[in-house]
SEMARFI-575891 format. One record per residue (C-alpha): residue in one letter; x, y, z. Coordinates in steps of 0.05 Angstrom, whole numbers, plus 5000, padded with zeros to 4 digits. Example, Ala and Ser with C-alpha at 12.3 -4.5 7.8 and 13.67 -1.06 7.14 Angstrom:
REM SEMARFI-575891
NODE:res:c1:c2:c3
NODE:A:5246:4910:5156;
NODE:S:5273:4979:5143;
***
This chain:
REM SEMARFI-575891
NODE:res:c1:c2:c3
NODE:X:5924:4787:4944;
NODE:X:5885:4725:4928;
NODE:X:5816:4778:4905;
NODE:X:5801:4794:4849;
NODE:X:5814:4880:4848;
NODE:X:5783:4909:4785;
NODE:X:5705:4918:4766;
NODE:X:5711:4873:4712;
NODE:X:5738:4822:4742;
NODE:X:5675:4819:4806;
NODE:X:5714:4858:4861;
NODE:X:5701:4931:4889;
NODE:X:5751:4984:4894;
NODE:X:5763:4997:4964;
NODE:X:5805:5034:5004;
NODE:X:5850:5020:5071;
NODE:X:5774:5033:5112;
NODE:X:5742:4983:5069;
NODE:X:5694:5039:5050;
NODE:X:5664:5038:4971;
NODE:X:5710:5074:4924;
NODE:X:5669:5088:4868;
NODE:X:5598:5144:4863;
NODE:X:5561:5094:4837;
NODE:X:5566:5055:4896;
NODE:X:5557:5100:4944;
NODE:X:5624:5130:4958;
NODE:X:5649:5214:4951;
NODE:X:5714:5236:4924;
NODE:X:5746:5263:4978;
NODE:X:5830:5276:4990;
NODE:X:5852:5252:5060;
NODE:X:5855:5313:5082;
NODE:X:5777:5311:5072;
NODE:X:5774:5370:5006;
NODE:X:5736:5347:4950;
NODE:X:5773:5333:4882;
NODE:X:5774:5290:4830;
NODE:X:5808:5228:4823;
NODE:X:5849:5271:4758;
NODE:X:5873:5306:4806;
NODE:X:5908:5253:4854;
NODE:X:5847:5252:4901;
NODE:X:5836:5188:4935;
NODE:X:5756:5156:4933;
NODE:X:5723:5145:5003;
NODE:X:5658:5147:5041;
NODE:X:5635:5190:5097;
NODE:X:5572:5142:5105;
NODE:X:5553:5072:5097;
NODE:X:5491:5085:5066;
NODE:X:5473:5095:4990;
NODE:X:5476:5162:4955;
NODE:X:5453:5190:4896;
NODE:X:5493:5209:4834;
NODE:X:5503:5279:4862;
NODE:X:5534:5252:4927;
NODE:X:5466:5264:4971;
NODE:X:5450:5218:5036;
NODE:X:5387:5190:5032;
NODE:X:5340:5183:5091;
NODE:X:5291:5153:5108;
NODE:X:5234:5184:5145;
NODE:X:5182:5153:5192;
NODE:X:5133:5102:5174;
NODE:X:5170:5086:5103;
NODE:X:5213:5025:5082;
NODE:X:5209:4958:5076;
NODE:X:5199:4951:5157;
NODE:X:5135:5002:5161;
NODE:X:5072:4974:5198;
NODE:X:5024:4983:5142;
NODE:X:4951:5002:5171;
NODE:X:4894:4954:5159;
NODE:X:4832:4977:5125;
NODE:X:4760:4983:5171;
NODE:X:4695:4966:5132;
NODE:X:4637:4983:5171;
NODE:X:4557:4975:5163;
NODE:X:4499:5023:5192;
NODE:X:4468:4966:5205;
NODE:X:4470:4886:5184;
NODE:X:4390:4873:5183;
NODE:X:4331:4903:5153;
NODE:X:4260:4879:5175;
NODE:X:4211:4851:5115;
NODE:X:4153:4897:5129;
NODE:X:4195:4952:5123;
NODE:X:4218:4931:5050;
NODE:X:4160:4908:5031;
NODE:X:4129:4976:5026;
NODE:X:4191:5022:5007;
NODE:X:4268:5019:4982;
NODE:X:4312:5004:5034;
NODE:X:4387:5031:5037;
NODE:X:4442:5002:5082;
NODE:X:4503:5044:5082;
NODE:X:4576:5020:5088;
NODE:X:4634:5066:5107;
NODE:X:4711:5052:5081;
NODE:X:4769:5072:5112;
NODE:X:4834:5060:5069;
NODE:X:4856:5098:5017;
NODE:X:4855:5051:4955;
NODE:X:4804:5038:4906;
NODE:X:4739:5010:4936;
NODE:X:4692:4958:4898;
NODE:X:4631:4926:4915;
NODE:X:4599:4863:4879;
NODE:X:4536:4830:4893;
NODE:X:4551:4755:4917;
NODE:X:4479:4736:4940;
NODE:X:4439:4665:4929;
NODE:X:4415:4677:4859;
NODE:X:4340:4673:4870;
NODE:X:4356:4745:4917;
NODE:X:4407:4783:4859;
NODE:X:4360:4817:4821;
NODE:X:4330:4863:4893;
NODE:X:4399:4888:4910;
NODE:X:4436:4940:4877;
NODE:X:4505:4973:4910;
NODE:X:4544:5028:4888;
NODE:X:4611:5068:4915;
NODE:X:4609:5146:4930;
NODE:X:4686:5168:4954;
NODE:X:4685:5122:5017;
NODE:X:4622:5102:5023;
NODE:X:4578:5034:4988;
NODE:X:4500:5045:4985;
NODE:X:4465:4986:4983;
NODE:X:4395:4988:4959;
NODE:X:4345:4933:4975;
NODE:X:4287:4936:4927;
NODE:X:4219:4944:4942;
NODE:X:4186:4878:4955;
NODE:X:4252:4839:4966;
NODE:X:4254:4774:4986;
NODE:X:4267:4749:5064;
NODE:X:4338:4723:5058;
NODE:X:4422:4732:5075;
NODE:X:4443:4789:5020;
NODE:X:4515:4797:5016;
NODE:X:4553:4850:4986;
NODE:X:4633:4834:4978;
NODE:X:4674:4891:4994;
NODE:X:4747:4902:4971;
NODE:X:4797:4949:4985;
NODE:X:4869:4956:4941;
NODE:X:4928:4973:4983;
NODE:X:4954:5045:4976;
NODE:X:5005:5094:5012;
NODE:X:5012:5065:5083;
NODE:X:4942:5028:5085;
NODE:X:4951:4957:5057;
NODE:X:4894:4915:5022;
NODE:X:4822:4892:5054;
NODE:X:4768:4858:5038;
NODE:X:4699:4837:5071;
NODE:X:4638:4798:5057;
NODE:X:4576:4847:5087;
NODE:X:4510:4804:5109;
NODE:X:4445:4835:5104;
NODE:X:4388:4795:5132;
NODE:X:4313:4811:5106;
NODE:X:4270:4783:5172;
NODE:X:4204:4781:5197;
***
């Protein structure tokens, strides 16, 4: 008695069930003997389910692995290797290759010491980064800083990759 009973006034039409009266909030027109009609025609608004429906009167679901709850996967980022030796480099090119897993859009930036930037290049191909260590590069850490954005059920990742140039 003391609620307030119309929309415009805050309160929710609700029937002796407590159910939602209205489509828009998730309710069916149903009679009590359980026909559809119309409220024109005398029908009385309640709700088969507690859950919200479309405009049509569909149930939504929810399948497995979606909602607010799902365990999102975490993104790998994986190296061939993590060190390359100097001799080697100091005659030829020297790749180090980097696989992805995720499904978001990968980037790779070049965070070395500045005196080692200019002898390491990296690029993406679909899942994989290519690092390329020049010929005649320098003994010292290379890194390569990988990043990962969060799509479908994998969420966002990101990893600093050390190359070390030794002996």
């Amino acid at each position: 008695a003391g609620s307030p009973s119309s929309p415009q006034e805050g309160g929710r039409n609700t029937t002796e069930t407590g159910s939602p009266s209205s489509p828009q909030e998730g309710g069916r027109n149903t009679t009590e003997a359980g026909s559809p009609s119309s409220p024109q025609e005398g029908g009385r608004n309640t709700t088969e389910t507690g859950c919200p429906s479309s405009s049509q009167g569909g149930i939504r679901t929810l399948t497995e692995g979606s909602g607010a709850n799902a365990e999102l996967k975490t993104v790998t980022i994986k190296a061939d290797r993590t060190s390359v030796r100097y001799a080697k480099v100091k005659k030829k090119l020297q790749k180090v290759r980097i696989k992805v897993s995720g499904a978001g859009r990968i980037t790779a930036k070049n965070v070395s010491a500045a005196r080692l930037k200019k002898y390491l290049k990296c690029s993406v191909s679909g899942r994989i980064v290519t690092v390329r260590l020049k010929k005649g590069a320098k003994k010292g850490t290379y890194k390569v800083k990988i990043q990962v954005a969060a799509k479908g059920q994998y969420k966002a990742g990101a990893k600093t990759v050390k190359i070390v140039v030794k002996k």
